[in-house]
DSSP file (Angstrom, degrees, kcal/mol; ACC not computed):
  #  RESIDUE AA STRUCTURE BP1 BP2  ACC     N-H-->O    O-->H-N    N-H-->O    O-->H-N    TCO  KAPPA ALPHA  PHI   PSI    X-CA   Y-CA   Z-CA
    1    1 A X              0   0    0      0, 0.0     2,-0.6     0, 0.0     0, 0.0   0.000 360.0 360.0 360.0 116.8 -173.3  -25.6  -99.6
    2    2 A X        -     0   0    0     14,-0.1     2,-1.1    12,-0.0    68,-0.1  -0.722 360.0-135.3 -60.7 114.8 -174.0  -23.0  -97.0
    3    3 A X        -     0   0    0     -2,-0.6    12,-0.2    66,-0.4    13,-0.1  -0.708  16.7-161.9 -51.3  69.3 -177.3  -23.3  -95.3
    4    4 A X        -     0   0    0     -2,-1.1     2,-0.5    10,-0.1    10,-0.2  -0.091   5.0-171.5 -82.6 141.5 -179.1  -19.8  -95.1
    5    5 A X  E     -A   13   0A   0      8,-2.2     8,-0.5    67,-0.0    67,-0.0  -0.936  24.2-123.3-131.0 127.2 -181.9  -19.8  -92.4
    6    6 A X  E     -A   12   0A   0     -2,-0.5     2,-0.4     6,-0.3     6,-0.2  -0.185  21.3-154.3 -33.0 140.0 -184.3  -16.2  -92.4
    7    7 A X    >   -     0   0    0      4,-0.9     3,-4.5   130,-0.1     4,-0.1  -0.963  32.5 -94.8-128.5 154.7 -184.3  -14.6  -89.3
    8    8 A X  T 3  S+     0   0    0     -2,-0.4    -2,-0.0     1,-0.3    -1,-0.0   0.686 125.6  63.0 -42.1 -27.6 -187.4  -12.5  -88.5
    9    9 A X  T 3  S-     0   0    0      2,-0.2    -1,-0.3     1,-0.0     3,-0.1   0.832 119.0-113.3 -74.0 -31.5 -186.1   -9.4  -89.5
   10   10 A X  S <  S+     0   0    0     -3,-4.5     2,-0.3     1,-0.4    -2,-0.1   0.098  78.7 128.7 105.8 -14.4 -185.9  -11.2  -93.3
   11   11 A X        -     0   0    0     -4,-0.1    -4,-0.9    -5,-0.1     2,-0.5  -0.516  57.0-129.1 -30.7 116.1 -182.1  -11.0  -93.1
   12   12 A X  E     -A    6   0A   0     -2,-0.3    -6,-0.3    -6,-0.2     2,-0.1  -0.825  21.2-168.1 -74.6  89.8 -180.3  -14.4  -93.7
   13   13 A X  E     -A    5   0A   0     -8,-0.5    -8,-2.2    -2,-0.5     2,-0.2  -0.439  15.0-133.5 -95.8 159.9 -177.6  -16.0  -91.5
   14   14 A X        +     0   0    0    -10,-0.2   -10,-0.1     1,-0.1    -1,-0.1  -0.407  23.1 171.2 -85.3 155.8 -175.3  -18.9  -92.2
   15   15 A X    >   +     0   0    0     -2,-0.2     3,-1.3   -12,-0.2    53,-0.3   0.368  43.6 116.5-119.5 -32.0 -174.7  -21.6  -89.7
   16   16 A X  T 3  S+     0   0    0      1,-0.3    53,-0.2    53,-0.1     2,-0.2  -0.285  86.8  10.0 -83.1 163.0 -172.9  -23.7  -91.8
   17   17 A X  T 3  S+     0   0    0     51,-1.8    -1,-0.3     1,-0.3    22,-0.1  -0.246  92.0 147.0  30.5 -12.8 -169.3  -24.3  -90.5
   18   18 A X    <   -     0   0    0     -3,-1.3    50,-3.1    -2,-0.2    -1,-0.3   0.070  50.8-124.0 -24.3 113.1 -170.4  -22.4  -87.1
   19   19 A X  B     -B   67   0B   0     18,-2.0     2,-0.7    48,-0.2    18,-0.5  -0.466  18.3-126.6 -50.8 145.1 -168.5  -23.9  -84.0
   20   20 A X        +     0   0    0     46,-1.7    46,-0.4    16,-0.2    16,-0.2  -0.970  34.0 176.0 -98.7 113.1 -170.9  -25.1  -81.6
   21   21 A X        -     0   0    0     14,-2.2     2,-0.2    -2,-0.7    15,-0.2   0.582  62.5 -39.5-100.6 -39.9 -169.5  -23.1  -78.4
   22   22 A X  E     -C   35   0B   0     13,-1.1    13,-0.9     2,-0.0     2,-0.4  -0.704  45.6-144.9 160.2 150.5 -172.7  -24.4  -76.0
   23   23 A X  E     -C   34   0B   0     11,-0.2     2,-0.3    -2,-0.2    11,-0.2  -0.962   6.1-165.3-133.6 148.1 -176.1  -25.2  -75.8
   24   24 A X        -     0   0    0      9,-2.2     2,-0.7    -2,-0.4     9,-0.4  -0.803   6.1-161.3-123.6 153.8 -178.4  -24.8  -73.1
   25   25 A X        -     0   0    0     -2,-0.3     2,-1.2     7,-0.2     7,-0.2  -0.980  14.1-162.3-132.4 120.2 -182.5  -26.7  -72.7
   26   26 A X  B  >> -H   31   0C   0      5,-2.3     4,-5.7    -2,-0.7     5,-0.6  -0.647   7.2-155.9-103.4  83.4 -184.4  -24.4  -69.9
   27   27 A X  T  45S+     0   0    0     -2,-1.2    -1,-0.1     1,-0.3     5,-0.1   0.882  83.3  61.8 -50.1 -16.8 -187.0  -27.0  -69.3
   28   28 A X  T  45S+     0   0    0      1,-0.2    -1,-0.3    -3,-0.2    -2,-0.1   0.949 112.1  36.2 -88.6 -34.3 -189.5  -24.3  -67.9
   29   29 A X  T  45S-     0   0    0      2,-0.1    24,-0.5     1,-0.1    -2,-0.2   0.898 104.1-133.8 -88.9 -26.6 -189.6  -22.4  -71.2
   30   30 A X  T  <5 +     0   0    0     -4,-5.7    24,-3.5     1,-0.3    23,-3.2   0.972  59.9 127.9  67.4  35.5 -189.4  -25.4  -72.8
   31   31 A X  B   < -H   26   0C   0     -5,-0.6    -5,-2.3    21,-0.2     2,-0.4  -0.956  45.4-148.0-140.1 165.2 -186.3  -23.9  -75.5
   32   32 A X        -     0   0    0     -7,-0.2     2,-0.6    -2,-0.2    -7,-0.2  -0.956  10.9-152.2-127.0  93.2 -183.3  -25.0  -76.4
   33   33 A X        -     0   0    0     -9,-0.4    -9,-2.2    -2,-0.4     2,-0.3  -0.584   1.3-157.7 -85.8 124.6 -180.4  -22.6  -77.3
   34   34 A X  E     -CD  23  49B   0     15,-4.4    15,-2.2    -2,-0.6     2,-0.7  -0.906  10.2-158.8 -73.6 126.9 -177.5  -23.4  -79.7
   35   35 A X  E     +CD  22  48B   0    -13,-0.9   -14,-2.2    -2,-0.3   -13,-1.1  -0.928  23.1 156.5-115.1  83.1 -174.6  -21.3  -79.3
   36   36 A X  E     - D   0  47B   0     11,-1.0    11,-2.4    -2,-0.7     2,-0.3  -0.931  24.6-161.1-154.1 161.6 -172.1  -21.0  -82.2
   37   37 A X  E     - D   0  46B   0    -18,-0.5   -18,-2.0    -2,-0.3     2,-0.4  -0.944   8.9-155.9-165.2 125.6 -169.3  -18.9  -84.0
   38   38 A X  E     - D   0  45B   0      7,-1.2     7,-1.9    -2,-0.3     2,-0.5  -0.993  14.0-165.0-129.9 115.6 -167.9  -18.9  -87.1
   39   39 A X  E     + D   0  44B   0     -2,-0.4     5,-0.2     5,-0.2     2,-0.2  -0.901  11.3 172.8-121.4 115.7 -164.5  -17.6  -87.2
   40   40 A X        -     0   0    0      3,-2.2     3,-0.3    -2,-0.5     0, 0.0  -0.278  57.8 -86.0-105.8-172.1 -162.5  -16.3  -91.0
   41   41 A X  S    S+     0   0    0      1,-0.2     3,-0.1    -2,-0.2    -2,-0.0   0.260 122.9  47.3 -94.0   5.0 -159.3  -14.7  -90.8
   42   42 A X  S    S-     0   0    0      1,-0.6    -1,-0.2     0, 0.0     2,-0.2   0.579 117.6 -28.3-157.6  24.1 -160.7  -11.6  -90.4
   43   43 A X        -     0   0    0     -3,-0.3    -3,-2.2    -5,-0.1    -1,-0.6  -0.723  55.0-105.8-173.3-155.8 -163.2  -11.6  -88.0
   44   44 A X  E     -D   39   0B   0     98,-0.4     2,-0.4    -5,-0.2    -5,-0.2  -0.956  14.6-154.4-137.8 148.3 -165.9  -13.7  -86.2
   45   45 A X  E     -D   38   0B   0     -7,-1.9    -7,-1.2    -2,-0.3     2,-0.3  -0.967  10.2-149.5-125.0  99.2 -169.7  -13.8  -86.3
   46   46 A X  E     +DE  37 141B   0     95,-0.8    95,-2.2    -2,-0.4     2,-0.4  -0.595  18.3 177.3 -61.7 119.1 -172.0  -15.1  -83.3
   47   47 A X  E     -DE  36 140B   0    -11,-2.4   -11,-1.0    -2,-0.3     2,-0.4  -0.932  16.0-155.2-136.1 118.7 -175.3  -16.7  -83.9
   48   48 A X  E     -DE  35 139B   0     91,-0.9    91,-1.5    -2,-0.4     2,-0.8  -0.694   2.4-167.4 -91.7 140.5 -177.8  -18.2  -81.7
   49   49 A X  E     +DE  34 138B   0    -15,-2.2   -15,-4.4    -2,-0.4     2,-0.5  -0.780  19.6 174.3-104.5 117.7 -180.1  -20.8  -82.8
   50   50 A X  E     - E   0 137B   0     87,-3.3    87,-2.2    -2,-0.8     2,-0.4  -0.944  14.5-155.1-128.7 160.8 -182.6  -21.0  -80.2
   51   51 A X  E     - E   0 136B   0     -2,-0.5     2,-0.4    85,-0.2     3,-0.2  -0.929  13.1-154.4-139.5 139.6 -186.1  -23.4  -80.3
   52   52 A X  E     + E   0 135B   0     83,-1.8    83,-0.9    -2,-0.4    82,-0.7  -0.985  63.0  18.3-140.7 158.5 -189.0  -22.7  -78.6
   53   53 A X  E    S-     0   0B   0    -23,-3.2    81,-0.7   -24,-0.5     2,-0.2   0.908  84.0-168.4  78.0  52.1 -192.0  -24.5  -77.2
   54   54 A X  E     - E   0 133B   0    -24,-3.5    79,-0.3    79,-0.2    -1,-0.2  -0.576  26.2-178.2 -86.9 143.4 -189.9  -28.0  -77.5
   55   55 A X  E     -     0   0B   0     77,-2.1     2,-0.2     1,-0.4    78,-0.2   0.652  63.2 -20.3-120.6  -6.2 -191.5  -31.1  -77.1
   56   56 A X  E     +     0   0B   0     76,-0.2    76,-2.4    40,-0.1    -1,-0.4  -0.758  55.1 168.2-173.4 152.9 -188.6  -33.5  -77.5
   57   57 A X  E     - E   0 131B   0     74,-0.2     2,-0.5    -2,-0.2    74,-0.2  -0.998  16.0-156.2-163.2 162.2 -185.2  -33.8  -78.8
   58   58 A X  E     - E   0 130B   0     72,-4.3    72,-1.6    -2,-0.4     2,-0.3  -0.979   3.7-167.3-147.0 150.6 -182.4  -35.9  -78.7
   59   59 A X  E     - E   0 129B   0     -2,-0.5     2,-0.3    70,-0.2    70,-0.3  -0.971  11.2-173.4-133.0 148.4 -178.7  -34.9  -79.4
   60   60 A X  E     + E   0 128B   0     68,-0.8    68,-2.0    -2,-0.3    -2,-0.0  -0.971  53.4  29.1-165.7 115.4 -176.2  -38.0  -79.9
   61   61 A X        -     0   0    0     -2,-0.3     2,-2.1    66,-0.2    65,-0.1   0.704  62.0-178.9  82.0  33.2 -171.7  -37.6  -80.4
   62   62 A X        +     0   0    0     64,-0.2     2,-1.5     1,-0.1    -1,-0.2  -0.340  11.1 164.7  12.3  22.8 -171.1  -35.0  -78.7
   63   63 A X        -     0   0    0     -2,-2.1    -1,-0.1     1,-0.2    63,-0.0   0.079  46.4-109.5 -97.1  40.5 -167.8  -34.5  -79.0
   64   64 A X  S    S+     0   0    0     -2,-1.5    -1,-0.2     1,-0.1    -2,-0.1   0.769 104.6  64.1  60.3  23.0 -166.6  -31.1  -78.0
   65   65 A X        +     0   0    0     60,-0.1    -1,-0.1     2,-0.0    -2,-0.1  -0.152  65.4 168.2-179.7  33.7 -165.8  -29.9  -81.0
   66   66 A X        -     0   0    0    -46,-0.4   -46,-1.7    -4,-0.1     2,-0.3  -0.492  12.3-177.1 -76.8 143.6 -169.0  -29.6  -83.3
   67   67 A X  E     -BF  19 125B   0     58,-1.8    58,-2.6   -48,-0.2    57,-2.2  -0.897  25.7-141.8-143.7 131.0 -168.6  -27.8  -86.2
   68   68 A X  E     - F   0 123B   0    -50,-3.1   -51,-1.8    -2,-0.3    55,-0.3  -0.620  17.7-169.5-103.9 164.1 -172.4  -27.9  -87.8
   69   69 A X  E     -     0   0B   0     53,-1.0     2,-0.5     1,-0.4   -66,-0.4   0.562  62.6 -14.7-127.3 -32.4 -173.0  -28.2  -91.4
   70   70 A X  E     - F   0 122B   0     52,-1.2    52,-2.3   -55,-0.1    -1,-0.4  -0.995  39.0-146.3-167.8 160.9 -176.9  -27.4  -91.6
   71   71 A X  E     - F   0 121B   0     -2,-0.5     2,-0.4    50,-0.2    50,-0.2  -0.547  28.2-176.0-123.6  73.3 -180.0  -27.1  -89.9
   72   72 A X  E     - F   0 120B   0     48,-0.8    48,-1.4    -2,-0.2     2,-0.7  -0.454  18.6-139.0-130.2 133.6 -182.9  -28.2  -91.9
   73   73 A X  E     + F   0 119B   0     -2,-0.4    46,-0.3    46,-0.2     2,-0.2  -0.614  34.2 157.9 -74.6 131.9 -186.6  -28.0  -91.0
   74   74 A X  E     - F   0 118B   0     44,-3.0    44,-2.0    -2,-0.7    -1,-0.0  -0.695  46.1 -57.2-117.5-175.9 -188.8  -31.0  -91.9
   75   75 A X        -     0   0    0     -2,-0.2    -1,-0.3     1,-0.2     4,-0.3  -0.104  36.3-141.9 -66.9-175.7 -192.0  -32.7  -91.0
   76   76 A X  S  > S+     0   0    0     40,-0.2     4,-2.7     2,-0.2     5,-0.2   0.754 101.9  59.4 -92.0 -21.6 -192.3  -33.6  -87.5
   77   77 A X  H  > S+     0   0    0      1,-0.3     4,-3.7     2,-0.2     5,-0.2   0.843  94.7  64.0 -67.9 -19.6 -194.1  -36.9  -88.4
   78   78 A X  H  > S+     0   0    0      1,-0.2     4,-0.9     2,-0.2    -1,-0.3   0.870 113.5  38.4 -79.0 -20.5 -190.8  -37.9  -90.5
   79   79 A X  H  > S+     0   0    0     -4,-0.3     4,-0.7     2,-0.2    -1,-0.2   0.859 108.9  59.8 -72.5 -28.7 -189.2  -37.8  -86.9
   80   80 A X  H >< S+     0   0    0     -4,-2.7     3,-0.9     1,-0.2     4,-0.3   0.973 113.4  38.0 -44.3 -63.0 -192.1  -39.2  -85.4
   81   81 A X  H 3< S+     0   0    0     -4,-3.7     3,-0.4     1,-0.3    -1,-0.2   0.801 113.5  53.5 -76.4 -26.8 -191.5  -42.3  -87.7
   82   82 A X  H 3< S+     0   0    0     -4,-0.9    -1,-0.3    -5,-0.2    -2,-0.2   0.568 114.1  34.2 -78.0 -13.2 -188.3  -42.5  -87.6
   83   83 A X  S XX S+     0   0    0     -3,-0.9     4,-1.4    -4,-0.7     3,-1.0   0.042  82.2 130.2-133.1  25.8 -187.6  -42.6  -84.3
   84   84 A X  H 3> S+     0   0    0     -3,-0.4     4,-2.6    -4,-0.3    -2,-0.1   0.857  73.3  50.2 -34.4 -62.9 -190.9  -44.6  -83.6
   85   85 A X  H 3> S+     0   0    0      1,-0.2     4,-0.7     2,-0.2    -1,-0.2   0.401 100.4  58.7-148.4  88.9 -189.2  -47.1  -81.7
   86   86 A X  H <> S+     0   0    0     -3,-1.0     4,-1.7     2,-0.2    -1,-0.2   0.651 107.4  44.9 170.9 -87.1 -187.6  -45.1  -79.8
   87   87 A X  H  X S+     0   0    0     -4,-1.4     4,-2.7    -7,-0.2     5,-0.3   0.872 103.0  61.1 -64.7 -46.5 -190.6  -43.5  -78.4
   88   88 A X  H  X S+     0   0    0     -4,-2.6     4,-1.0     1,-0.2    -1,-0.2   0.785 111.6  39.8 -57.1 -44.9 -192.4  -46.3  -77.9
   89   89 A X  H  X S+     0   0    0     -4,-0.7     4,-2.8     2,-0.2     5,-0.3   0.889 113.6  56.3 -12.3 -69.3 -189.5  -47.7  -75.3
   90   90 A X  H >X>S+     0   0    0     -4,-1.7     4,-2.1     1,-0.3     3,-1.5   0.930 107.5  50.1 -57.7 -61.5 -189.0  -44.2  -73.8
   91   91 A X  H 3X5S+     0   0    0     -4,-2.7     4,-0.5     1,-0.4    -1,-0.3   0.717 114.0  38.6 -75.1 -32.7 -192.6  -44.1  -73.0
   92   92 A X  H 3<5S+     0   0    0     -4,-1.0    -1,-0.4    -5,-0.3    -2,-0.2   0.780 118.8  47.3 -66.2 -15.8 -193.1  -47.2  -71.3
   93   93 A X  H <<5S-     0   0    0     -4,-2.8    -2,-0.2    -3,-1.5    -3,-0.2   0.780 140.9 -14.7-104.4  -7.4 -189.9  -47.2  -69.5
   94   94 A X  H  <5S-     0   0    0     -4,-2.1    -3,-0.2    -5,-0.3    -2,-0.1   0.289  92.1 -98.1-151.6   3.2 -189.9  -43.5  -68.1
   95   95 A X     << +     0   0    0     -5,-0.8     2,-0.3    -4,-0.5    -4,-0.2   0.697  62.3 179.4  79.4  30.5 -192.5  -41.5  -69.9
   96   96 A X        +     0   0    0     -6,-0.3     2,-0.4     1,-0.2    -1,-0.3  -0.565  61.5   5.1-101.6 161.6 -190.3  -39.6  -72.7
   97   97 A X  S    S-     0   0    0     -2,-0.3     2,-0.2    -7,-0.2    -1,-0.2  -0.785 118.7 -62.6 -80.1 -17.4 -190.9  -38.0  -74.6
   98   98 A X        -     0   0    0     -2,-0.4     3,-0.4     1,-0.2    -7,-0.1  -0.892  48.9 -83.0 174.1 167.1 -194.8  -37.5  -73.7
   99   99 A X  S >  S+     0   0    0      1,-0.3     3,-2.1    -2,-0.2     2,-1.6   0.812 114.2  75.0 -68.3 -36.2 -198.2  -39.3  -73.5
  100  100 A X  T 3  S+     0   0    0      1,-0.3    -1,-0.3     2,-0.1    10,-0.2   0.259  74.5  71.2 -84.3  39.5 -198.5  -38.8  -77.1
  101  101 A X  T 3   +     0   0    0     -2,-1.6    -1,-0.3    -3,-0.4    -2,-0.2   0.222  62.1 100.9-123.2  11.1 -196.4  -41.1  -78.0
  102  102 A X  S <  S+     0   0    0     -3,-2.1     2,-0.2   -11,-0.1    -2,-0.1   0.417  97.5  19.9 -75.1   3.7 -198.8  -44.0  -76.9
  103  103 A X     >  -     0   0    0     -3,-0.0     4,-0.7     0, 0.0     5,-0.1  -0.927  68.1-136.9-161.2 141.4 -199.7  -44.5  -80.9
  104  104 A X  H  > S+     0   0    0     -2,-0.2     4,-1.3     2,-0.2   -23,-0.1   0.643 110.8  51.9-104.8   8.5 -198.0  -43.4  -83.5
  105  105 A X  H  > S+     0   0    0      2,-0.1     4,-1.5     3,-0.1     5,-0.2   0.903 110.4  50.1 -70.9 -48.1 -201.3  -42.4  -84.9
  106  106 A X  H  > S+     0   0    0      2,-0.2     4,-3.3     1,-0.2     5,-0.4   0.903 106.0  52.6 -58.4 -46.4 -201.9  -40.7  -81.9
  107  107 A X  H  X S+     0   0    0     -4,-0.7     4,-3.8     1,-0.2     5,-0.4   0.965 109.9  55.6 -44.3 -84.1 -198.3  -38.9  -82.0
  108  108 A X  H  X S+     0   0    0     -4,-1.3     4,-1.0     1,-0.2    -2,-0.2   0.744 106.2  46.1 -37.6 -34.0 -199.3  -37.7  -85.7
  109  109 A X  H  X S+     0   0    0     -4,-1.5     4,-3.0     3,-0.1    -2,-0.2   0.824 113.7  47.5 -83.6 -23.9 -202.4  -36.1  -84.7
  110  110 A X  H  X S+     0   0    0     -4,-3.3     4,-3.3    -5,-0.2    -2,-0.2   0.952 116.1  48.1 -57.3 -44.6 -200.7  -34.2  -81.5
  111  111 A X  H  <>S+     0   0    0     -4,-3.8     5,-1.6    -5,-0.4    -2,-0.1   0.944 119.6  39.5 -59.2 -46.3 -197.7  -33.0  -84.0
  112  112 A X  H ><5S+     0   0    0     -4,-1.0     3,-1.0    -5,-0.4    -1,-0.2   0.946 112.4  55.1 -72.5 -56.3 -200.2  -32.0  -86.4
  113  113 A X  H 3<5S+     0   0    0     -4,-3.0    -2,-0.2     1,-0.2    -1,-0.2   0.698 108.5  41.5 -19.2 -66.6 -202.4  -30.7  -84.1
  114  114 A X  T 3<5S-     0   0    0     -4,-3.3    -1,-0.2    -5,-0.0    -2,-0.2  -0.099 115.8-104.6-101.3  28.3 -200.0  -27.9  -82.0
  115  115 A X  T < 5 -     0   0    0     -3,-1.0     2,-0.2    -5,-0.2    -3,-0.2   0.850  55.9-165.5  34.3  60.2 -198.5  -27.0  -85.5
  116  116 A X      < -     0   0    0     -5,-1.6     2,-0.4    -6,-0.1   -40,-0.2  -0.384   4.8-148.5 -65.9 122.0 -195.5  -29.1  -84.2
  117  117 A X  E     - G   0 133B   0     16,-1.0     2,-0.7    -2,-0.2    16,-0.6  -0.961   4.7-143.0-130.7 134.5 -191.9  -28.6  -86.4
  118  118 A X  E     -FG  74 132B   0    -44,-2.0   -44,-3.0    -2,-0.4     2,-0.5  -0.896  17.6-165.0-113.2 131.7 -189.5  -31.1  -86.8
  119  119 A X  E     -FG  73 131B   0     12,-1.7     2,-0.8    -2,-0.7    12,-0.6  -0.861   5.6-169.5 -75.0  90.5 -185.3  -30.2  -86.8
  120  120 A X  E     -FG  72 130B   0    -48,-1.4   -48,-0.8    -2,-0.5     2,-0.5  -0.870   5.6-162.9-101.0 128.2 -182.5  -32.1  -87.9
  121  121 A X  E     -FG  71 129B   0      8,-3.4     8,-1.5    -2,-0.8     2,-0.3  -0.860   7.7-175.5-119.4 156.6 -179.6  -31.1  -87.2
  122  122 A X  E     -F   70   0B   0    -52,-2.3   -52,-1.2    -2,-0.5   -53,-1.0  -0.786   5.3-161.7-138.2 168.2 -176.2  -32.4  -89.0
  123  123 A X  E     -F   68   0B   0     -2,-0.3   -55,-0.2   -55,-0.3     3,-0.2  -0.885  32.3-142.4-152.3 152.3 -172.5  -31.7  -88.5
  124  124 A X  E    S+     0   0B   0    -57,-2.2     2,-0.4     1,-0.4   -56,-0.1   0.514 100.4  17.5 -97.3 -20.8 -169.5  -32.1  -90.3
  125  125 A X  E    S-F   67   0B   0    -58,-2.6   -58,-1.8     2,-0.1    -1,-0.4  -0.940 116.0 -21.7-147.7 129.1 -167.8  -33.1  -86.7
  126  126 A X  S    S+     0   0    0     -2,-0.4   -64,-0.2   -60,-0.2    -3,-0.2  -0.465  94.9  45.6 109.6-138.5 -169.4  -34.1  -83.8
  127  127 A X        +     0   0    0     -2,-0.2     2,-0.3  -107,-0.1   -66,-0.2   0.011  53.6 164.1 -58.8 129.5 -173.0  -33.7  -82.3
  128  128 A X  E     +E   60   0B   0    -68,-2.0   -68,-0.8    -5,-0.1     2,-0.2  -0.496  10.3 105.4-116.5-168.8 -175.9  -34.4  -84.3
  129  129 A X  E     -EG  59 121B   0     -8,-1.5    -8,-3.4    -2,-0.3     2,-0.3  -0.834  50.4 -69.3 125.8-138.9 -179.5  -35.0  -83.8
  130  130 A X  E     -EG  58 120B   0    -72,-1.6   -72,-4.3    -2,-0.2     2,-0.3  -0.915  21.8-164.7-150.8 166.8 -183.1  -33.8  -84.0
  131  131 A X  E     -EG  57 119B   0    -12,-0.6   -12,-1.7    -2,-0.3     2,-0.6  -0.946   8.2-156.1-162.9 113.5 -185.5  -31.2  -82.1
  132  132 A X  E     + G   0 118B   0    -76,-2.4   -77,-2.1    -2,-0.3   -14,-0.2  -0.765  40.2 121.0-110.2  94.5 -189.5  -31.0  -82.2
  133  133 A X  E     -EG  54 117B   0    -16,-0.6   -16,-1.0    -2,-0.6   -79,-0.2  -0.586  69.0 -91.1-135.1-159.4 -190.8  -28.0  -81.5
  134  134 A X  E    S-     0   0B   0    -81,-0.7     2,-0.3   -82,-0.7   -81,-0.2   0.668  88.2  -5.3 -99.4  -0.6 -192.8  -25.1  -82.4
  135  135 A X  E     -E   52   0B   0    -83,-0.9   -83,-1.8   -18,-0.1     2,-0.4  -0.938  45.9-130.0-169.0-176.8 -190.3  -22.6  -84.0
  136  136 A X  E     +E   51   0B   0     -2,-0.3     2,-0.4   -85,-0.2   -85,-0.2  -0.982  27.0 174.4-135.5 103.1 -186.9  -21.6  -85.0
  137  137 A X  E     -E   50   0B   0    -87,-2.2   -87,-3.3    -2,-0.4     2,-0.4  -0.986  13.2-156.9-124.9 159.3 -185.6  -18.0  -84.1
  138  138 A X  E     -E   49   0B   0     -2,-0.4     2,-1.1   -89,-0.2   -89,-0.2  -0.883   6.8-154.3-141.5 113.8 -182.2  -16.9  -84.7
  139  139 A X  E     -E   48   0B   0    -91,-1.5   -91,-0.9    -2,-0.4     2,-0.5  -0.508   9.1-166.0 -69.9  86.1 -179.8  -14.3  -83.4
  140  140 A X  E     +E   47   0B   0     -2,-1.1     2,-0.3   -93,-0.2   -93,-0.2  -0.525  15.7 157.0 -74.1 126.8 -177.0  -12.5  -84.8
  141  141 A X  E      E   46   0B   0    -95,-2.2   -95,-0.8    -2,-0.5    -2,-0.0  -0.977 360.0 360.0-152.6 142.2 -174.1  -10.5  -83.8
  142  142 A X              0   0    0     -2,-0.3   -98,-0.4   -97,-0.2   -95,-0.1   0.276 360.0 360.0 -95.4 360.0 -170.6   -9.7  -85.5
């Protein structure tokens, strides 16, 4: 199944088989660009997946060689909860991912609050994980 994501223009691009080529997080803007290329036999297509206004994320197997299979927006509280605890660790033992994580009631009403988007992202090889922030934009080039 291909994964179509809308890009602002109302165009659709694919992700799915995309190499992940590199991803960058610029903690002062507080986004996180994906970097990836999907290469046929008869040419290649660049798309950046970039997230902005992030408020945590975690990325997990890594392995130099992602090839992603989908990118699929959910709530944020079903990351919230799922990775409950998680947070609850992170935030006593270094203060990750953020003061609103001192409840997980409290969590839900921040998420809810700053109209807060929750990310999964999945692979068929390598890195996987999840990214809560306040939007999605996506770039294209052949």
């Amino acid at each position: 199944m291909k994964f179509n994501i809308p890009m602002n223009n109302s165009r659709k691009i694919s992700i799915h088989d995309n190499s992940l080529l590199g991803y960058e997080v610029d903690m002062a803007k507080r986004k996180i660009s994906l970097r990836t290329e999907f290469i046929d036999k008869s040419a290649s297509e660049t798309a950046d997946v970039i997230f902005n206004d992030v408020i945590a994320y975690q990325f997990v197997n890594d392995s130099f060689g992602t090839i992603l299979y989908e990118i699929e927006e959910v709530d944020s509280n079903q990351i919230a909860k799922e990775n409950w605890m998680a947070f609850e660790d992170g935030w006593k033992s270094s203060g990750w991912p953020g003061e609103w994580t001192t409840s997980l009631e409290k969590a839900s009403v921040y998420l809810s609050q700053n109209s807060i988007k929750g990310f999964y992202i999945r692979s068929s090889i390598g890195m996987s994980g999840w990214i809560l922030a306040k939007s999605i934009d996506f770039q294209s080039s052949k």
